[in-house]
Chimera marker file (.cmm) of the C-alpha trace (Angstrom):
<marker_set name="trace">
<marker id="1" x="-6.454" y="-16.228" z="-48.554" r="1" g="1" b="0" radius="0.5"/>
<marker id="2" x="-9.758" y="-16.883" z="-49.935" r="1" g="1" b="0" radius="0.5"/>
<marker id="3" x="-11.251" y="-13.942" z="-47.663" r="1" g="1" b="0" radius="0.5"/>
<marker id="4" x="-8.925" y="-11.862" z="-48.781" r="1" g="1" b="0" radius="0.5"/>
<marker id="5" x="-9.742" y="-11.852" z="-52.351" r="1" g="1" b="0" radius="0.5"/>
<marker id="6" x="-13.507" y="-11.515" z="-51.633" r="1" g="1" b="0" radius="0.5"/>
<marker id="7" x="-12.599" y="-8.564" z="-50.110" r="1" g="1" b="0" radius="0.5"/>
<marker id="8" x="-10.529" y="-7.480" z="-52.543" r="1" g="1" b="0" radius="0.5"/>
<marker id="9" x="-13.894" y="-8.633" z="-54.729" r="1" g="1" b="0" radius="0.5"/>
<marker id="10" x="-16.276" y="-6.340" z="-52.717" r="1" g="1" b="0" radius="0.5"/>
<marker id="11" x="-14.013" y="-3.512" z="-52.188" r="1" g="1" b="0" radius="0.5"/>
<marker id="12" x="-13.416" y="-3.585" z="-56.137" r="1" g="1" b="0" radius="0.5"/>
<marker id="13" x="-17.240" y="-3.615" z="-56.449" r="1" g="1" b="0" radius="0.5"/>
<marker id="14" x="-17.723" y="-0.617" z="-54.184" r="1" g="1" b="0" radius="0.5"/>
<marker id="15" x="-15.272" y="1.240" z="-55.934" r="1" g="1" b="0" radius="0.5"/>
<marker id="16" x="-17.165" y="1.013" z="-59.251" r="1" g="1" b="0" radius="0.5"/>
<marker id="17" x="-20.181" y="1.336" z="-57.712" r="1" g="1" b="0" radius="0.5"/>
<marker id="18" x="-19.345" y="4.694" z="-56.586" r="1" g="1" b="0" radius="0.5"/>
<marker id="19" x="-17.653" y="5.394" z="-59.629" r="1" g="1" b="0" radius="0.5"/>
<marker id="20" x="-20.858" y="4.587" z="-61.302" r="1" g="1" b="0" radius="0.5"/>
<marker id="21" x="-22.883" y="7.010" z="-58.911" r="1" g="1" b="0" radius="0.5"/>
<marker id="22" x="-20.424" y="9.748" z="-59.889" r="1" g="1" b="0" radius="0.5"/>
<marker id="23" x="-21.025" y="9.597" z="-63.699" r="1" g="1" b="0" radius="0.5"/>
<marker id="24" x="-24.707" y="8.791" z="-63.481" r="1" g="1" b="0" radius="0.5"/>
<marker id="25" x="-25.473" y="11.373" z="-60.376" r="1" g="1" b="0" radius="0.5"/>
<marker id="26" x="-23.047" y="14.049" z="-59.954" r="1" g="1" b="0" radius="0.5"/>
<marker id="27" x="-21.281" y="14.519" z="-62.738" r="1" g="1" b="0" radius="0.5"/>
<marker id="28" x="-23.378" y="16.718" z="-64.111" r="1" g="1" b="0" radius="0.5"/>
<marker id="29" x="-22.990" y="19.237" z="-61.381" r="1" g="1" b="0" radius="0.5"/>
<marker id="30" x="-19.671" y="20.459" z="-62.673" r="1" g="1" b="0" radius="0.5"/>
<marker id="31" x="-18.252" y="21.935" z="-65.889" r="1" g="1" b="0" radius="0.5"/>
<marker id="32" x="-17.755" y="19.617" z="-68.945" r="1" g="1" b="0" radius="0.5"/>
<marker id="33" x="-13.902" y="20.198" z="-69.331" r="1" g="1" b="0" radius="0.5"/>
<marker id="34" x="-13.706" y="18.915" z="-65.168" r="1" g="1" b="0" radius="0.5"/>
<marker id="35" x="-15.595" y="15.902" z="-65.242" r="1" g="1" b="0" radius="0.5"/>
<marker id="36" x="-13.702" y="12.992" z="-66.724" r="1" g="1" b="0" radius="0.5"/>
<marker id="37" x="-10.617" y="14.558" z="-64.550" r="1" g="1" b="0" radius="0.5"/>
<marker id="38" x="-12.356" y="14.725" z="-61.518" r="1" g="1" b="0" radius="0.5"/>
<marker id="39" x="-13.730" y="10.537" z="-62.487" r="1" g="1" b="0" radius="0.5"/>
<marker id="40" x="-9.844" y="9.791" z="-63.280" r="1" g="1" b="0" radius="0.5"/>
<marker id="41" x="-8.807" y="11.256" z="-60.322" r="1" g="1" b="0" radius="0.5"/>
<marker id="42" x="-11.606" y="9.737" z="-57.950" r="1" g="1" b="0" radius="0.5"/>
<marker id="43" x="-10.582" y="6.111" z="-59.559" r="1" g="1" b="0" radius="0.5"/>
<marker id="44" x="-6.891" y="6.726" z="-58.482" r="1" g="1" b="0" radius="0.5"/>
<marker id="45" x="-7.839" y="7.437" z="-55.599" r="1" g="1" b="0" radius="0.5"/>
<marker id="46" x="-9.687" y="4.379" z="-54.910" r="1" g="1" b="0" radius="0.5"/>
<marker id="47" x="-7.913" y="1.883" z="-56.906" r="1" g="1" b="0" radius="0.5"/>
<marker id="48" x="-4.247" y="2.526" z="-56.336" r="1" g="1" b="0" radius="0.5"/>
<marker id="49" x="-2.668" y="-0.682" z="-54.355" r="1" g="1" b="0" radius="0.5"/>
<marker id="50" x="0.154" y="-0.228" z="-52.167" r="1" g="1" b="0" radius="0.5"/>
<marker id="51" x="1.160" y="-2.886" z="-49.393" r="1" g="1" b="0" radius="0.5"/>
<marker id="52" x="-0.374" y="-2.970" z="-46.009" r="1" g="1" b="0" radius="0.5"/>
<marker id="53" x="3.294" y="-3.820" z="-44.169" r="1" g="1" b="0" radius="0.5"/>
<marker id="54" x="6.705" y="-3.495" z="-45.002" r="1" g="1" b="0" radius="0.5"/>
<marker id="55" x="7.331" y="-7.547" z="-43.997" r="1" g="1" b="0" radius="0.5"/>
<marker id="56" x="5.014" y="-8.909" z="-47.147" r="1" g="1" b="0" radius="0.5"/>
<marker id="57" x="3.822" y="-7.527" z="-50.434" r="1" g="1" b="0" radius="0.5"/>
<marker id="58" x="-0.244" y="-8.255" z="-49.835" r="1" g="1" b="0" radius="0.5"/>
<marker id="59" x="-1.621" y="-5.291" z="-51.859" r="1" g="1" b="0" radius="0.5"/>
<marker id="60" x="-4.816" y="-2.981" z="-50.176" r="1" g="1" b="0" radius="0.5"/>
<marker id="61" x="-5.635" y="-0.363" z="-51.391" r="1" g="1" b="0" radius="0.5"/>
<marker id="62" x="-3.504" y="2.448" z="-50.610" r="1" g="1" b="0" radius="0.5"/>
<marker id="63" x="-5.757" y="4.835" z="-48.883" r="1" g="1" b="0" radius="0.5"/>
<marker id="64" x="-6.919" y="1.776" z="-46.733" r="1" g="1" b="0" radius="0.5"/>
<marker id="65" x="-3.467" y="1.870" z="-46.233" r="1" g="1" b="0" radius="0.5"/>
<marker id="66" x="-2.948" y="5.523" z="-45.363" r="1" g="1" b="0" radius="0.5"/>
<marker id="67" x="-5.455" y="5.104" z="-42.632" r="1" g="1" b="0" radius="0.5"/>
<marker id="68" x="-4.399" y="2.241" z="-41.166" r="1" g="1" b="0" radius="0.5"/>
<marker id="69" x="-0.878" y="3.988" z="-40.931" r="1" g="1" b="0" radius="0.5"/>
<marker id="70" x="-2.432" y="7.019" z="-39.593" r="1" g="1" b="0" radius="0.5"/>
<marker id="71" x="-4.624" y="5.973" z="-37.211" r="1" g="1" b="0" radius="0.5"/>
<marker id="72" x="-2.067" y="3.233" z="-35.742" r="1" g="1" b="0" radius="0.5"/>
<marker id="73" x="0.027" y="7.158" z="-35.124" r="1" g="1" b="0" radius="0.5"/>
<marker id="74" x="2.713" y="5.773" z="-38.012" r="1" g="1" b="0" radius="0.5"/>
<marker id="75" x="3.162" y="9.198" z="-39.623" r="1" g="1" b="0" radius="0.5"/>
<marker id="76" x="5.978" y="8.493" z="-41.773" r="1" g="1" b="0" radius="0.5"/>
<marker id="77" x="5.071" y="5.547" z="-43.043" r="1" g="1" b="0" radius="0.5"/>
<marker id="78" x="1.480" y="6.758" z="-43.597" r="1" g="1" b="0" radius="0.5"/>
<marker id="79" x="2.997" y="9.554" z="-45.972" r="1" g="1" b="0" radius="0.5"/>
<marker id="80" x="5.255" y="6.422" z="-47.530" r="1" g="1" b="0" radius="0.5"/>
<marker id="81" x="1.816" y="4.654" z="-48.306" r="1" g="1" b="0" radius="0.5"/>
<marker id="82" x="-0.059" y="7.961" z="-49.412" r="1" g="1" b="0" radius="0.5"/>
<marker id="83" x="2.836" y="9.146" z="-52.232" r="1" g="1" b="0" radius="0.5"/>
<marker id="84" x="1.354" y="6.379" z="-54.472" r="1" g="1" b="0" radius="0.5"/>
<marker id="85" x="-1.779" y="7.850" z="-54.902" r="1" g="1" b="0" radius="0.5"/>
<marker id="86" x="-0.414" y="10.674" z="-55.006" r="1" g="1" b="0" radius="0.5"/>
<marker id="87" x="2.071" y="9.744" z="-58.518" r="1" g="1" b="0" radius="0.5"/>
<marker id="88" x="-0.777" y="7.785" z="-60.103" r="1" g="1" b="0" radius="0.5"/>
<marker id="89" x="-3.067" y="10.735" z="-59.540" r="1" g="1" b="0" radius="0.5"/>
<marker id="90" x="-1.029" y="13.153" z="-60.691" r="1" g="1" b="0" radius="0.5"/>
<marker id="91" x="0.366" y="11.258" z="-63.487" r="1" g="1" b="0" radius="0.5"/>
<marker id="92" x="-3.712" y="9.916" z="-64.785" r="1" g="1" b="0" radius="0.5"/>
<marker id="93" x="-4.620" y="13.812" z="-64.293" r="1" g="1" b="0" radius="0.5"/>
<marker id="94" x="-2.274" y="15.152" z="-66.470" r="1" g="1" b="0" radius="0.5"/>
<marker id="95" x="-2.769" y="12.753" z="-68.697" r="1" g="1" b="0" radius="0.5"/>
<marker id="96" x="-6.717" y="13.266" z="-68.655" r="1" g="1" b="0" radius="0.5"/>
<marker id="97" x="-6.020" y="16.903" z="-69.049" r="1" g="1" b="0" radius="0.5"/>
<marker id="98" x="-4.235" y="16.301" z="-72.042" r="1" g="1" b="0" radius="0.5"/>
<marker id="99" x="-6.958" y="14.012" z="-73.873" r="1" g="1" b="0" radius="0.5"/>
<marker id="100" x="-9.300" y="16.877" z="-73.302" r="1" g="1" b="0" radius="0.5"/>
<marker id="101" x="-8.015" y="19.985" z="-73.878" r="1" g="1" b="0" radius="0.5"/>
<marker id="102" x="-9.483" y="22.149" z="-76.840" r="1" g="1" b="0" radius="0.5"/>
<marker id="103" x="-6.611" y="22.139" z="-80.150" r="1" g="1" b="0" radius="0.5"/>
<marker id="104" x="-6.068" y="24.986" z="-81.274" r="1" g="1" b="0" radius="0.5"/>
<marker id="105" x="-7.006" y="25.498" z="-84.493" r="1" g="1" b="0" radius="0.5"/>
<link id1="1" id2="2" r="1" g="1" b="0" radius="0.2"/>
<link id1="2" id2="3" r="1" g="1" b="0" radius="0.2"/>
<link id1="3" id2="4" r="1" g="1" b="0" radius="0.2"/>
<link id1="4" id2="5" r="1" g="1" b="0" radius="0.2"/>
<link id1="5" id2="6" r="1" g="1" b="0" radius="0.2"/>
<link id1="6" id2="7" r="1" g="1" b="0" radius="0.2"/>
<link id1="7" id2="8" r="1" g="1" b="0" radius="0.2"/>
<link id1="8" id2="9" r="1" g="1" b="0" radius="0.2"/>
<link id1="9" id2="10" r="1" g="1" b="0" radius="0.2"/>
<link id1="10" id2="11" r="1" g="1" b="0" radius="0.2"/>
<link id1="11" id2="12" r="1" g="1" b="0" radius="0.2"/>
<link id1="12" id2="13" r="1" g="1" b="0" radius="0.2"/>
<link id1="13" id2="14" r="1" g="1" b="0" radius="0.2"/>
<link id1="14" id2="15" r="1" g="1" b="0" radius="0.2"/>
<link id1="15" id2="16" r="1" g="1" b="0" radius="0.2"/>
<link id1="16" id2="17" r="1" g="1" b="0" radius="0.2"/>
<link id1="17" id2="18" r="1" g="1" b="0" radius="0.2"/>
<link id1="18" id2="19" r="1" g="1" b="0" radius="0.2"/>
<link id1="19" id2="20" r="1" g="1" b="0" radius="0.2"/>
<link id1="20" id2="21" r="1" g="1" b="0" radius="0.2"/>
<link id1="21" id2="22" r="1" g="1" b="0" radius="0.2"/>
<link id1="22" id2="23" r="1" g="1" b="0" radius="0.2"/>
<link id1="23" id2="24" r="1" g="1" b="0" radius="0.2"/>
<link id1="24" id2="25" r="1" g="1" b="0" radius="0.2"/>
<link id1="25" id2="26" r="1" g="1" b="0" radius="0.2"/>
<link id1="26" id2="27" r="1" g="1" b="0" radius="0.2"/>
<link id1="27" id2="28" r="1" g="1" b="0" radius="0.2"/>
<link id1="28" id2="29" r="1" g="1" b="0" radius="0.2"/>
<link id1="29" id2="30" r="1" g="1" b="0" radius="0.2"/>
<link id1="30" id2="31" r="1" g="1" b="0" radius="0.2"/>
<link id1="31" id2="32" r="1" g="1" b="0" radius="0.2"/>
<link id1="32" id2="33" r="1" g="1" b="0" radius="0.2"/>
<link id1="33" id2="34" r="1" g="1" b="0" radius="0.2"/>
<link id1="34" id2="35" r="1" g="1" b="0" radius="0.2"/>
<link id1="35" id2="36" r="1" g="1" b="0" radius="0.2"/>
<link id1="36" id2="37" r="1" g="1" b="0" radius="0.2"/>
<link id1="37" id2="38" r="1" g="1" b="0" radius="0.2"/>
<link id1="38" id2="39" r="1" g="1" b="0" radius="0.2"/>
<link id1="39" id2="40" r="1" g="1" b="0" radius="0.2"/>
<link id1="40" id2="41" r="1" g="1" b="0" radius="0.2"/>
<link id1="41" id2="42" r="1" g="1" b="0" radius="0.2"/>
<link id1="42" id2="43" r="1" g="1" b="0" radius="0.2"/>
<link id1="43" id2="44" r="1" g="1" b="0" radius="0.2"/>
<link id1="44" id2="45" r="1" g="1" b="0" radius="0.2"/>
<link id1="45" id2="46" r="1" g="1" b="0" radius="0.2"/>
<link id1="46" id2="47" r="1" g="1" b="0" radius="0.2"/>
<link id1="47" id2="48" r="1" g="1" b="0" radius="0.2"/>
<link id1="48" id2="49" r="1" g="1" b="0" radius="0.2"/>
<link id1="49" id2="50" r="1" g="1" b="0" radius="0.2"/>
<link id1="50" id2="51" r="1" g="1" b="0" radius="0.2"/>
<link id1="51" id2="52" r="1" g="1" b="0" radius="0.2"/>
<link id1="52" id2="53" r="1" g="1" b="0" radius="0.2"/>
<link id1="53" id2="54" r="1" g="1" b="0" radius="0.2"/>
<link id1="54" id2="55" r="1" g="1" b="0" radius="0.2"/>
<link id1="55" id2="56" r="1" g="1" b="0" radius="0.2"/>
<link id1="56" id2="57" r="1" g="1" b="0" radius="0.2"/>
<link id1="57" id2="58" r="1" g="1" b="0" radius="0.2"/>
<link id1="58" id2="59" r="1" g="1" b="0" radius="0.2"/>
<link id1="59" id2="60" r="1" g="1" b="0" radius="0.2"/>
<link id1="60" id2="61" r="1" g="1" b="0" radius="0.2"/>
<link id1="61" id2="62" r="1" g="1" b="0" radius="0.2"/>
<link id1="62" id2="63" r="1" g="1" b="0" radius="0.2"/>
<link id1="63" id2="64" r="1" g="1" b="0" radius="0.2"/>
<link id1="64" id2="65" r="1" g="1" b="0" radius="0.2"/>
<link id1="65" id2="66" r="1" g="1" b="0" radius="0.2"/>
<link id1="66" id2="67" r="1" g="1" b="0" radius="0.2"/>
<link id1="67" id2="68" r="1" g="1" b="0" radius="0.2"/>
<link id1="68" id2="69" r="1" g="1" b="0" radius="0.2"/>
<link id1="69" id2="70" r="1" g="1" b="0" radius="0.2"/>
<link id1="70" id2="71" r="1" g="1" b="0" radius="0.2"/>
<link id1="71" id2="72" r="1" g="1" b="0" radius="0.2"/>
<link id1="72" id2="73" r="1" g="1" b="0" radius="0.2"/>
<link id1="73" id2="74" r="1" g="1" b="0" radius="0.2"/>
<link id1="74" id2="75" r="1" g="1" b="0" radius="0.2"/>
<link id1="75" id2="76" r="1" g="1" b="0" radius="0.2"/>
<link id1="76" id2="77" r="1" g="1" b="0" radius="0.2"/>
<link id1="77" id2="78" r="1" g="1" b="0" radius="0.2"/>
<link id1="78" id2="79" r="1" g="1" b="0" radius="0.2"/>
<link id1="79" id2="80" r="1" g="1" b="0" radius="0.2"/>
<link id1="80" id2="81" r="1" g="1" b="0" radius="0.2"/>
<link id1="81" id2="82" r="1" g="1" b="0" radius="0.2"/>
<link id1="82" id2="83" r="1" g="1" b="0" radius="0.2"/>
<link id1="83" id2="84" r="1" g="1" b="0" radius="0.2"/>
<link id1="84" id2="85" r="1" g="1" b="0" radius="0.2"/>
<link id1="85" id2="86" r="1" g="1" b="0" radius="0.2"/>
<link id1="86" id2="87" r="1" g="1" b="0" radius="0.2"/>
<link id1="87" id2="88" r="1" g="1" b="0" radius="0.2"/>
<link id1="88" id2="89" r="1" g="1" b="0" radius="0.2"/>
<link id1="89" id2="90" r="1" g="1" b="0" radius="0.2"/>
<link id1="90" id2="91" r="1" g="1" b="0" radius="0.2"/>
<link id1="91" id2="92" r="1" g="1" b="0" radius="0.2"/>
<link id1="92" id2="93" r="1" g="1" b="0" radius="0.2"/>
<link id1="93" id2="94" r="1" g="1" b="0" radius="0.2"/>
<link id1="94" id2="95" r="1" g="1" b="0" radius="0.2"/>
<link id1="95" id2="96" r="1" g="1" b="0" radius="0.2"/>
<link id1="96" id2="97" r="1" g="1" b="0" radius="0.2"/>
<link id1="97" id2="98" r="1" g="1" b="0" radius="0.2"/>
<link id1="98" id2="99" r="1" g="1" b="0" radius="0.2"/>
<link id1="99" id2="100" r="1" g="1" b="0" radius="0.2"/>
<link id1="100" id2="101" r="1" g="1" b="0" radius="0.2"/>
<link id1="101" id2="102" r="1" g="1" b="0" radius="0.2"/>
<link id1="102" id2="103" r="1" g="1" b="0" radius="0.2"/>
<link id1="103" id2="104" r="1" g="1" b="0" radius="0.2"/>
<link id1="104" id2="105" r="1" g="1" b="0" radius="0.2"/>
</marker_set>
């Protein structure tokens, strides 16, 4: 168990770490109005958890998950582990969108 949360620990720090190399490196290669969506939707990406078996709830993260699925040839259940990243993305986007679209005045 103790493994498992470091790598939980260093996964977590990877995550930011790359989310950190997006807003200090390439963030400023696309339009103002894209970037905090595109950082919103990168985070959901990485950070969504979703179980890594049906027999226990031990969270990964889910596209950890999606590849495990798909590259052990479980199709179905790697689409059942990728349609959480796929609501929390789409939810956070909209959402994003929504905090930073110009008011009309």
């Amino acid at each position: 168990m103790v493994g498992y949360l470091v790598a939980w620990l260093v996964y977590l720090a990877a995550a930011f770490g790359l989310l950190w190399v997006y807003k200090k490196g390439f963030a400023h290669y696309f339009p103002q109005s894209v970037q905090p969506i595109l950082l919103v939707l990168f985070a959901c990406i990485m950070l969504t958890p979703w179980p890594i078996d049906s027999t226990t709830w031990v969270p990964a993260p889910a596209i950890v998950a999606t590849m495990f699925h798909a590259l052990s040839g479980f199709g179905v259940t790697a689409l059942k582990s990728l349609f959480p990243i796929l609501a929390v993305s789409t939810i956070a986007c909209f959402v994003a969108w929504f905090m930073t679209r110009k008011q009309p005045i």
